[in-house]
N, C-alpha and C positions, 0 to 999 in steps of 0.2 A: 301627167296623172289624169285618170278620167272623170271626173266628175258627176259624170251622168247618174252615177247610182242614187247617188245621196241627197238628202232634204236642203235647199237652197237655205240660204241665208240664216240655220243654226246652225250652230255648234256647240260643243261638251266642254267646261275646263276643271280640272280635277287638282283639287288640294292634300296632294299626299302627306302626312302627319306621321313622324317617327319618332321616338324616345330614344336617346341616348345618352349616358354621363350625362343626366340632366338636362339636359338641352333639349329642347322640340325641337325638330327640325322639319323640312320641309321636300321634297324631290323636284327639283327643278332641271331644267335644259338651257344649256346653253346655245345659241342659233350658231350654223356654219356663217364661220367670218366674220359674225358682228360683237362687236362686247355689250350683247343682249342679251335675255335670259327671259325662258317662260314657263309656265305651267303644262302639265302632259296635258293634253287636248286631241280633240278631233272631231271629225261630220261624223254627222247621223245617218246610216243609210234607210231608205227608203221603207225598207220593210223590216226596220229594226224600231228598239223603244229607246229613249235615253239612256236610260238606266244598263242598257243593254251594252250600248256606246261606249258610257262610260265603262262598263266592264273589261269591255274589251282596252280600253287604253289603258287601264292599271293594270292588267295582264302583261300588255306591251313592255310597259314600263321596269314592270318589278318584277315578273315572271311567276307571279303569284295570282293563284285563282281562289275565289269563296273571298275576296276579301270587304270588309266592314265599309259601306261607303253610305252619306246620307245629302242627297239633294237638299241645298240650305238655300238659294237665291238664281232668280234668272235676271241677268241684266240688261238692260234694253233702252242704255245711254245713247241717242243718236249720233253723237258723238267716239263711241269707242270703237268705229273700226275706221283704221285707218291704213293705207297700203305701204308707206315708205318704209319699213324694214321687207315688203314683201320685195317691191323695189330692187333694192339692194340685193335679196337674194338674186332676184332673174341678174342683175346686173355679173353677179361673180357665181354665174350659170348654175347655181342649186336650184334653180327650179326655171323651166320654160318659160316662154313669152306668153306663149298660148294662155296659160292659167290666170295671168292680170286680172281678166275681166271676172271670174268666180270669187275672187277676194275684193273686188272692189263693190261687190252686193254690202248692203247693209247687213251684219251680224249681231244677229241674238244669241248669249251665251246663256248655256242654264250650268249653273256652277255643283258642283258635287266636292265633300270631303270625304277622306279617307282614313282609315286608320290601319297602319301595320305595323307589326312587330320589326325594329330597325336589322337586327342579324339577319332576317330571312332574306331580306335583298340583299343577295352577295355579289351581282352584278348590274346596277340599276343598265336601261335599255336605252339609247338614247333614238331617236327615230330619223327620217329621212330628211329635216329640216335643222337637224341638232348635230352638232361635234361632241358633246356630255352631257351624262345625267346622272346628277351625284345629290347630295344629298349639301343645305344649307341650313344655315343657325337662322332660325326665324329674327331672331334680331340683329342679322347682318345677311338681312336682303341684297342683291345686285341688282343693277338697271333692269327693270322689266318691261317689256313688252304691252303696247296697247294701256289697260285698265287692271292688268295680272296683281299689281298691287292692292289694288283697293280690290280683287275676288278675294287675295290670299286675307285680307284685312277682317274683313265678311265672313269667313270660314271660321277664321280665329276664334270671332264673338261669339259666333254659332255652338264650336264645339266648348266654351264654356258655356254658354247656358245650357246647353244639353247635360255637364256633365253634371247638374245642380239634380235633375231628372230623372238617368241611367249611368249605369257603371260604363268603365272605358278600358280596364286595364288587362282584358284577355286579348286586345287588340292590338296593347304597345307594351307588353310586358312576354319576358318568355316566361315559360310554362311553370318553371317552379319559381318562384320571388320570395320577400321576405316584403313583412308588413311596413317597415322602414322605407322599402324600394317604391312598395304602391304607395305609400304615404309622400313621397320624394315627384311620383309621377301627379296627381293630383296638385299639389303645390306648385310644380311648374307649369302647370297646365293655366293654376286657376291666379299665380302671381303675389301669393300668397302664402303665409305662415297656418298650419291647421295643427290645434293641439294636441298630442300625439296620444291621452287617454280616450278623449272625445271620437278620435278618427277611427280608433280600433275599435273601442265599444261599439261605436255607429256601423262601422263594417261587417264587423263580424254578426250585428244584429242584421241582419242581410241576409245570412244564410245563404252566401254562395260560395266560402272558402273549402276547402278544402285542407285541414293539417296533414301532411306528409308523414309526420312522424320521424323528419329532419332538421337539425339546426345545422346551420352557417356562420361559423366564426366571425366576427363582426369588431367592431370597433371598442375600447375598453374591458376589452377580454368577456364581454357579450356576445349569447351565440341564441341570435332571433330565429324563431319559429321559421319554416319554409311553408309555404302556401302555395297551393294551385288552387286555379278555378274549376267550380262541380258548373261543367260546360250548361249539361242542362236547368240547372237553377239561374245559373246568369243570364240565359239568356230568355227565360221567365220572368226575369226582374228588366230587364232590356225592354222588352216587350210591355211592361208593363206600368211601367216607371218604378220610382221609389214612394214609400208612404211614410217614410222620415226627413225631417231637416238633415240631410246629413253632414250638413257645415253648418 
């Protein structure tokens, strides 16, 4: 691999966030050969921005482009790089000899989260240093790589305080929901019970819903309202925070 292009000693690492039955999950890689596991990542090249970077590897990843991402922390532990899984790769030939010395620079990671919709990746991507990339339950992390734990840890915290701030849920929710479902996404998110008058009232004083003018048969022979989001109002409340406690 050539290295020439790219900005020495940074790097991207990127915290993908998906909703599923409940669960956050996370998109991670598993490395060829080792029972390691990391975060989608890569260099900067020379004539690119971070953010750029970072686009391009959740592209890689998910196969999805336009998606929701926000720079939360750069890390610059002298400590967090370290070569022996790089090592180990040169050793069971995934990657040349020649490359040692580019990974044995000191690396500054600037960390970015994500948020996408879980069904849209219907083939996660796994890259040239990975055998899988699938999707794991944030509370049943695998060995990870380097400091990938304490990014993913970081990210966490980030995207709840964020979510106290802006909405989240045209990001991890499909397109039609029920108030239940966004109420269900919020609560996992934030690890927490939200009373369910409070949450709607509060939501819908928002003014980003959308009624369909459809229900969905539901639990106790309840059939909840279906909602989408009015894209443009969301993303005027995104932009601008919130101007209620909405918990």
């Amino acid at each position: 691999m050539d290295f020439s292009d790219y900005v020495p000693s940074v790097s991207v690492d990127c915290v993908v966030f998906g909703f599923h039955q409940n669960q956050l999950k996370v998109l991670m890689l598993k490395l060829k050969h080792l029972n390691l596991w990391a975060l989608p990542g890569g260099f900067i090249k020379i004539n690119q921005s971070a953010t750029i970077a970072a686009d391009k590897v959740l592209k890689d990843r998910t196969g999805l482009e336009g998606i929701y991402q926000q720079q939360f922390h750069v890390f610059t532990d002298p400590e967090r790089s370290q070569t022996s899984h790089i090592e180990q790769l040169i050793t069971n030939d995934v990657l040349d000899k020649d490359v040692l010395g580019w990974f044995k620079n000191r690396f500054i990671s600037i960390g970015y989260y994500a948020l996408v919709e879980y069904s849209k990746v219907n083939k996660p991507e796994p890259d040239f240093l990975s055998e899988k990339c699938q999707w794991v339950s944030l509370d049943e992390l695998p060995e990870l790589m380097l400091d990938h734990e304490e990014i993913i840890k970081r990210a966490y915290v980030r995207l709840k305080q964020d979510l106290y701030q802006k909405p989240v849920g045209i990001n991890l929710l499909p397109e039609k929901f029920t108030m239940p479902e966004l109420q269900a996404l919020y609560e996992t998110i934030l690890q927490k019970k939200i009373d369910r008058r409070n949450f709607r009232r509060k939501i819908l004083s928002l003014n980003i819903l959308i009624d369909t003018k459809e229900k969905r048969m539901g639990s106790n022979n309840r059939a909840p309202i279906v909602y989408k989001f009015d894209k443009t109002k969301y993303h005027q409340v995104l932009k601008e925070g919130y101007h209620i406690n909405l918990f």
